[in-house]
C-alpha positions in Angstrom: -19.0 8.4 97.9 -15.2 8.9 96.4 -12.8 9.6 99.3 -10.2 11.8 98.0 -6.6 11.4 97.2 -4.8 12.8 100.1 -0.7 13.1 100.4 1.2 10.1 102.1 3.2 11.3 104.8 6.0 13.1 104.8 7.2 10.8 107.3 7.2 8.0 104.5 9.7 10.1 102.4 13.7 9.6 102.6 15.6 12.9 103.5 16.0 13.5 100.1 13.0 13.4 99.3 12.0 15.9 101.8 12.0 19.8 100.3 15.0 21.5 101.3 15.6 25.2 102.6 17.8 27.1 101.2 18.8 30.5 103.3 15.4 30.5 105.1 13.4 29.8 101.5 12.6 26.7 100.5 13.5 25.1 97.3 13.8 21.7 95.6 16.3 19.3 96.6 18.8 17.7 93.9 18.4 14.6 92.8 20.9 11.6 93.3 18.6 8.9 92.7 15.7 7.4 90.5 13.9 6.8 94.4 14.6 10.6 95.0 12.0 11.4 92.2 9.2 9.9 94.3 8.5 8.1 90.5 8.9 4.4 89.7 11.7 2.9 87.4 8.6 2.2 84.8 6.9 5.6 85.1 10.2 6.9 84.2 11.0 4.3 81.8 7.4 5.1 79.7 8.5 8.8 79.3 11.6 8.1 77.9 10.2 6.0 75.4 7.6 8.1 74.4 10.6 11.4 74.6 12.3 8.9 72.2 9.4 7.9 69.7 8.6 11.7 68.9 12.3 12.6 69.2 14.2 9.8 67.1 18.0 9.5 67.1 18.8 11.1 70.5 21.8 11.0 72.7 21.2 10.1 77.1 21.8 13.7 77.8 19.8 15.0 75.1 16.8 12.8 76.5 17.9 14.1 80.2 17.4 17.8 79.1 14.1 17.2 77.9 12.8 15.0 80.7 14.7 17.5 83.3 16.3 14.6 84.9 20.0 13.6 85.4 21.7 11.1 83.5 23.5 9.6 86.2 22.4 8.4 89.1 18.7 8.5 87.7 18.2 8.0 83.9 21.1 5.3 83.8 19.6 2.7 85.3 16.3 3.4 83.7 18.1 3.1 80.1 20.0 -0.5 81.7 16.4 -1.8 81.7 15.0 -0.5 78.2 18.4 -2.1 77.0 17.6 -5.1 78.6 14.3 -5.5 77.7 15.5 -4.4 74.3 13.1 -1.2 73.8 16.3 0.7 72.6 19.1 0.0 70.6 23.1 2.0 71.3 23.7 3.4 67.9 27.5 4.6 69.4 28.8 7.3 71.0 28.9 11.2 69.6 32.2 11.8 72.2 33.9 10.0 75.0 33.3 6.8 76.7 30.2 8.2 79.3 26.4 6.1 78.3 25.1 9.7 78.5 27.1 10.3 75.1 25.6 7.4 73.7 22.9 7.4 70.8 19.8 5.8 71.3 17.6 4.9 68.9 13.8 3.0 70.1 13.7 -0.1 68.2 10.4 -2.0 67.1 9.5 -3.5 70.1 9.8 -0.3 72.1 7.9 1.6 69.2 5.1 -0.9 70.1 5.2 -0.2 73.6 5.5 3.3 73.1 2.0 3.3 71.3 0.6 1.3 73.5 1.7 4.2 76.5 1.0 6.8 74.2 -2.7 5.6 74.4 -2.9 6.7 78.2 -1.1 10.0 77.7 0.6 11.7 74.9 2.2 14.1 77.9 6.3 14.5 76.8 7.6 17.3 78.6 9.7 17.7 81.6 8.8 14.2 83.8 6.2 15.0 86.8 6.6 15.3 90.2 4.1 13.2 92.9 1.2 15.1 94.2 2.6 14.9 98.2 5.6 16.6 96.6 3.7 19.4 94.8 1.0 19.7 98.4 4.4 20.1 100.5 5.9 22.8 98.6 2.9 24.9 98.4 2.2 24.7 102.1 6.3 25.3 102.8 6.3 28.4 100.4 3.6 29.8 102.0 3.7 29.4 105.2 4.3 32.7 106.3 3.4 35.8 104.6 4.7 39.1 104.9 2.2 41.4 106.8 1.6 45.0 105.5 2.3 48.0 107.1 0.7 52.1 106.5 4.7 52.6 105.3 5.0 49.7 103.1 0.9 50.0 101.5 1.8 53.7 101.1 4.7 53.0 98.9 3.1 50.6 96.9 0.1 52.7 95.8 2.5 55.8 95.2 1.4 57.0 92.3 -2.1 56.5 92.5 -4.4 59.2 93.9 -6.1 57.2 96.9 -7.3 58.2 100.1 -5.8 57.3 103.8 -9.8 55.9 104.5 -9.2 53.5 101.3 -5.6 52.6 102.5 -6.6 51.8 105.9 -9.3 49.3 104.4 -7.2 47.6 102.1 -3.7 47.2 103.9 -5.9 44.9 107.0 -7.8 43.1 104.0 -4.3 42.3 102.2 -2.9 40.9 105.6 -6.3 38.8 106.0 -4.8 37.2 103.1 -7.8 35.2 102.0 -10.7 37.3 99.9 -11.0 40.4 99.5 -14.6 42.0 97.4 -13.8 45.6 95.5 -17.3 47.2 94.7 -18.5 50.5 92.8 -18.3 52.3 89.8 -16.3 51.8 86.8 -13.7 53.8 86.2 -12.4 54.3 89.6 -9.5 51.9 89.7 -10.7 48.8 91.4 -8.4 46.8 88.9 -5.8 48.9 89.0 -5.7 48.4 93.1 -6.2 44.4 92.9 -2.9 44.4 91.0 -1.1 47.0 92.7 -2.1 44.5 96.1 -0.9 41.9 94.0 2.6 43.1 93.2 3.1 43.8 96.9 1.6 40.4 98.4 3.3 38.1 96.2 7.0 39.2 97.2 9.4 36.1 97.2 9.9 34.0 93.8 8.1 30.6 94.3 9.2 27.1 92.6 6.3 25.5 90.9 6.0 21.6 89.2 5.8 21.7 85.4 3.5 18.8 85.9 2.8 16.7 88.4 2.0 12.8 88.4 -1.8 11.3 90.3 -1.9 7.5 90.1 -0.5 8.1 86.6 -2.4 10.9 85.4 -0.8 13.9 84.2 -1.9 17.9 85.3 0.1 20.4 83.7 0.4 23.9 86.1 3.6 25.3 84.2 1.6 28.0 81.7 3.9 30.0 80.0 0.7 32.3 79.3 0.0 32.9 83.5 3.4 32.3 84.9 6.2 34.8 84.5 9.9 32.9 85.4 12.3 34.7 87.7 15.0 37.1 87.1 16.8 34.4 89.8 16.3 30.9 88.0 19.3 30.1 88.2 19.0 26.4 90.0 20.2 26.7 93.2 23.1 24.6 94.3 23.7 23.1 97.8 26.9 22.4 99.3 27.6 19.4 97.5 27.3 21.2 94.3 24.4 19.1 92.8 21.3 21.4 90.5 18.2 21.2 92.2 15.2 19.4 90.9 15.2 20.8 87.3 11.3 19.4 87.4 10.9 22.7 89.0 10.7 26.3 87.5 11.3 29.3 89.8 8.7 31.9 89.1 7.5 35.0 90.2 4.5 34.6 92.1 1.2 34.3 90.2 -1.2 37.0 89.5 -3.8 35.4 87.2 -6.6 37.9 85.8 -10.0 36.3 84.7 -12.9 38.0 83.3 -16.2 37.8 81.5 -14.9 34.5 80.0 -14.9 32.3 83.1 -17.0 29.4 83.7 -17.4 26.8 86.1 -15.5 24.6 84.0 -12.3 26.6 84.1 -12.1 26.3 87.8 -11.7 22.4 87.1 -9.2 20.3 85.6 -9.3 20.5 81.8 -9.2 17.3 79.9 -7.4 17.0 76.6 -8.9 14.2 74.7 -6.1 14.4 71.8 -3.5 14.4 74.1 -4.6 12.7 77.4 -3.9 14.7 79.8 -5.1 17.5 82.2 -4.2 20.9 82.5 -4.6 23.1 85.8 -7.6 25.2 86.6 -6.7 28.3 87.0 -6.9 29.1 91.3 -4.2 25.9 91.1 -1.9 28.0 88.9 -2.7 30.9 91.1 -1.7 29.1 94.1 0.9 31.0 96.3 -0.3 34.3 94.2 -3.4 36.3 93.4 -6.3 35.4 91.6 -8.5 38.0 90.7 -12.1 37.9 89.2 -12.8 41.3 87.0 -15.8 42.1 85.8 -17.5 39.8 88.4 -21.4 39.3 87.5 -20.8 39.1 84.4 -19.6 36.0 83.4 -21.3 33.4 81.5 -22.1 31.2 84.8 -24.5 33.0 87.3 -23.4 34.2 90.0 -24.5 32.7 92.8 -23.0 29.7 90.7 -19.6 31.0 90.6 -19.4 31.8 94.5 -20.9 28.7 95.7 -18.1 26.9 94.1 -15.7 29.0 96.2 -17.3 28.5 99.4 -15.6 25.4 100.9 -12.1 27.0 99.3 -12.2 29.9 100.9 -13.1 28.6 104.7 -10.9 25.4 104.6 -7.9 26.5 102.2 -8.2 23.3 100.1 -9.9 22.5 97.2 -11.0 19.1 96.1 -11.0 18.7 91.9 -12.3 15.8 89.8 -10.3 13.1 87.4 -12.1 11.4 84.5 -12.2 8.3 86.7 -14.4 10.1 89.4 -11.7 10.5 91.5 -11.4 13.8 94.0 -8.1 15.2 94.9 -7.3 17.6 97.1 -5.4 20.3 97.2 -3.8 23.3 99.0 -5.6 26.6 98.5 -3.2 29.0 99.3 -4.4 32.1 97.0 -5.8 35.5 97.9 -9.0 35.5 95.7 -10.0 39.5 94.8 -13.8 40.0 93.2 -14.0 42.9 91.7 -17.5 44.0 89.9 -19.2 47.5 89.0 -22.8 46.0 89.8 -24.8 46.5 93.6 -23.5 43.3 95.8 -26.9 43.1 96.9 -27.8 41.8 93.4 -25.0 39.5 93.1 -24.8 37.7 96.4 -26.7 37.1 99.8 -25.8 38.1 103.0 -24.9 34.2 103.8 -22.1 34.6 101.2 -21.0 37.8 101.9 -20.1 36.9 105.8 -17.9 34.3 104.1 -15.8 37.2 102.4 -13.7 38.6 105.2 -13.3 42.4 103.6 -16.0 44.2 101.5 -14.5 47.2 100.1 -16.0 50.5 97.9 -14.1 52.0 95.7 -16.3 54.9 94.8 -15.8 58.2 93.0 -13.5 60.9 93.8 -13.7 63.8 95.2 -13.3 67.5 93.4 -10.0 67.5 94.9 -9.0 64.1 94.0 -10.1 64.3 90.6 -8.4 68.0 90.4 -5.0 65.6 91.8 -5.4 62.8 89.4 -5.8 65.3 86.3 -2.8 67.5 87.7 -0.4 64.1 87.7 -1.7 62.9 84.6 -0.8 65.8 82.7 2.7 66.1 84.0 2.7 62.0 82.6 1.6 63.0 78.9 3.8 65.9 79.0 0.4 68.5 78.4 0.8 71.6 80.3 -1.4 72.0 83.5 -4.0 75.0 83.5 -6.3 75.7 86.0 -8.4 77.6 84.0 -9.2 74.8 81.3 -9.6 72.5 84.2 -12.4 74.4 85.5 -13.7 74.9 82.5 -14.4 71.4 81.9 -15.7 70.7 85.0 -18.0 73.2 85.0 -19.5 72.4 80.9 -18.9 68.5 81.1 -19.6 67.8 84.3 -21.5 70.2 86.8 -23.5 71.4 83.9 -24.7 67.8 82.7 -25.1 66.4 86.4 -21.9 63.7 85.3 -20.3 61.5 87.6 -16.5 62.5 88.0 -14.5 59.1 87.4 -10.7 58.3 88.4 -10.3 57.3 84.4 -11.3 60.6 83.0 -8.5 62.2 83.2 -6.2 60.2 81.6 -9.0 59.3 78.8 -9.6 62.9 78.0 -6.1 63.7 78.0 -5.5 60.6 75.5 -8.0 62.0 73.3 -6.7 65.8 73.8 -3.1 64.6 72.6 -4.7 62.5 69.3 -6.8 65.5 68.4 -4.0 68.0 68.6 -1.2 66.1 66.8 -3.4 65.5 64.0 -4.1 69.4 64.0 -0.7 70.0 64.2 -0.9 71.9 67.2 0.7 71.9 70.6 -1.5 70.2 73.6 -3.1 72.6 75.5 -5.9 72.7 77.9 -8.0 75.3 75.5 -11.5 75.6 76.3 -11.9 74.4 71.7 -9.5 71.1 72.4 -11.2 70.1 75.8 -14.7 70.1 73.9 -13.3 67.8 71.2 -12.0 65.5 73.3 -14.5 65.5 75.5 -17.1 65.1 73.0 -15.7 62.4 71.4 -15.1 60.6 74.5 -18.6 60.8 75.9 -21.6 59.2 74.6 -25.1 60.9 76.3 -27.2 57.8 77.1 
């Protein structure tokens, strides 16, 4: 049996090395030495060679911007030993005297040895940072998490037409912070409520590892795709004016959004044969954030599948994920997982499972006076004037009269279609009795 890769210590690790906190938050701390990257002088050295090979004729601080480390006091004395061992050649200086305005240029014997790295990974973006650094600032950043109140939920779902019984089941499940299963009919904003939840739990920027480094391996979390950088990334400075750890991006807290397209697969590390190296599953980006499931039960894994592989996650908050090589690692699983499916629960999952969910929630249809509320603010959004009268009329021919479900998405849908309809007639949008059959019988489909 593999035993997995665990963190060393943080007692092992210098001061330095330890994360900081900055004003109550944490954040990375700068950099003053090659033994404050946790990497070794050769892991370091490797990058820049391959940086250089791709890049060509590049000056020390141009290779420090690209492999987010400083030039002095951490890339100097890596360059002293490619120098030495003659892997790169000084090919002058563009201004002043400094070696991080010198030009370097990888000479024969480094392009050799730059192949022969390249072989093991092809990874050349910003260098990595050691798992037990990457484990230590999830667990700091999410230590504590803000608890939701009746105000602060209120707020929040503002705009949308829900119910105090629906508020008072979702503000305790949010505060559970760990699963949370939305259930019932399409159409009735279980999405919509998953990423209003999201918006509120995630609060705080995080700082996330554009890669991180695992006995020499490489797993990309930064996705530009999934990850949406701060408004505040500026680095932070400490008193001694150094930049933080420019390994790290500040981002706004994940909310990652999977569908019909997941598999099994995607909720393990991704191996890129061209390239040799990994890319994060998707709960790993998530981590600190929300990851929520849409459309659950219909993926193209079944689902009993799919929520087996979540069961140890979810009751231990770590999650073990599998190298090439066999090897397990294991990581922190600090994500509020939302399912969210339109089919019965009792077809997707047992009762076993279900227990291992802490909050089951419906989201069912509205009421007549809900719906009524829902149409009332969606018409004041499109700009179509509000009339009782057509209201009821439509209620009464395209609902009550053909037994139809009332849905949270009609009314904006009809509305949609009222506004298309009438600015191709050239008229103005009006809840008329002629316009609400158009739209509504172009927007329903008798099954």
């Amino acid at each position: 049996m593999t035993t997995p890769l665990r963190p060393r210590s943080l007692q092992s690790l210098s001061d330095q090395q330890r994360f900081a906190q900055t004003g109550g938050r944490w954040s990375p701390p700068p950099l003053s030495s090659l033994d404050d990257t946790g990497l070794t002088k050769l892991n370091v050295a490797d990058h820049v060679l391959k940086i250089l090979y791709f890049g060509g004729d590049l000056t020390g601080s141009e290779v420090a911007d690209r492999i987010r480390l400083p030039f002095s006091g951490v890339l100097d004395s890596v360059f002293e030993f490619l120098k030495r061992e003659k892997f790169i050649e000084v090919r002058g200086a563009t201004q002043g005297y400094s070696e991080a305005t010198y030009r370097y240029l990888i000479s024969m014997k480094g392009t050799e040895k730059a192949q022969e790295v390249l072989l093991r990974s092809q990874y050349a973006g910003p260098a990595p940072v050691p798992l037990d650094q990457y484990i230590t600032s999830v667990n700091e950043q999410n230590r504590e998490r803000k608890l939701v109140t009746q105000e602060v939920l209120r707020g929040v779902m503002d705009q949308l037409v829900i119910s105090d019984e629906m508020l008072n089941r979702v503000g305790p499940a949010v505060n559970g912070g760990r699963s949370i299963f939305l259930y019932g009919p399409p159409g009735n904003g279980k999405t919509t409520i998953a990423e209003r939840v999201g918006r509120m739990v995630l609060g705080e920027d995080i700082w996330i590892p554009y890669s991180i480094d695992v006995d020499g391996q490489i797993i990309q979390i930064y996705d530009s795709l999934n990850h949406e950088l701060s408004d505040a990334q500026e680095r932070v400075r400490y008193m001694t004016g150094l930049v933080a750890d420019q390994r790290w991006v500040c981002i706004k807290r994940p909310m990652i959004m999977v569908g019909g397209e997941l598999t099994l697969q995607g909720l393990d590390l991704t191996y890129d044969e061209s390239n040799r190296f990994y890319e994060a599953p998707f709960q790993m980006k998530a981590n600190g954030g929300l990851f929520l499931i849409d459309d659950f039960g219909r993926q193209q894994v079944r689902a009993v599948d799919l929520l087996n592989r979540w069961i140890v996650p979810l009751e231990k908050r770590v999650d073990f994920l599998t190298l090439n090589n066999g090897r397990k690692i294991e990581i922190p699983f600090n994500v509020l997982v939302v399912f969210s499916t339109n089919l019965d629960p009792k077809d997707l999952v047992d009762e076993a499972f279900l227990r291992r969910i802490r909050h089951k929630i419906e989201v069912g249809n509205p009421s007549m006076n809900q719906f009524r509320e829902i149409f009332q603010v969606m018409c004041k959004v499109m700009k179509v004037p509000y009339d009782e009268g057509g209201l009821k009329y439509l209620l009464r021919k395209w609902y009550l009269d053909k037994g139809r479900d009332l849905r949270a998405v009609h009314p904006r849908d009809i509305l949609s279609q009222l506004l298309d309809i009438a600015n191709y007639q050239q008229r103005p949008p009006e809840l008329t009795p002629e316009l609400l059959d158009q739209a509504a019988s172009s927007y329903f489909v008798e099954l």
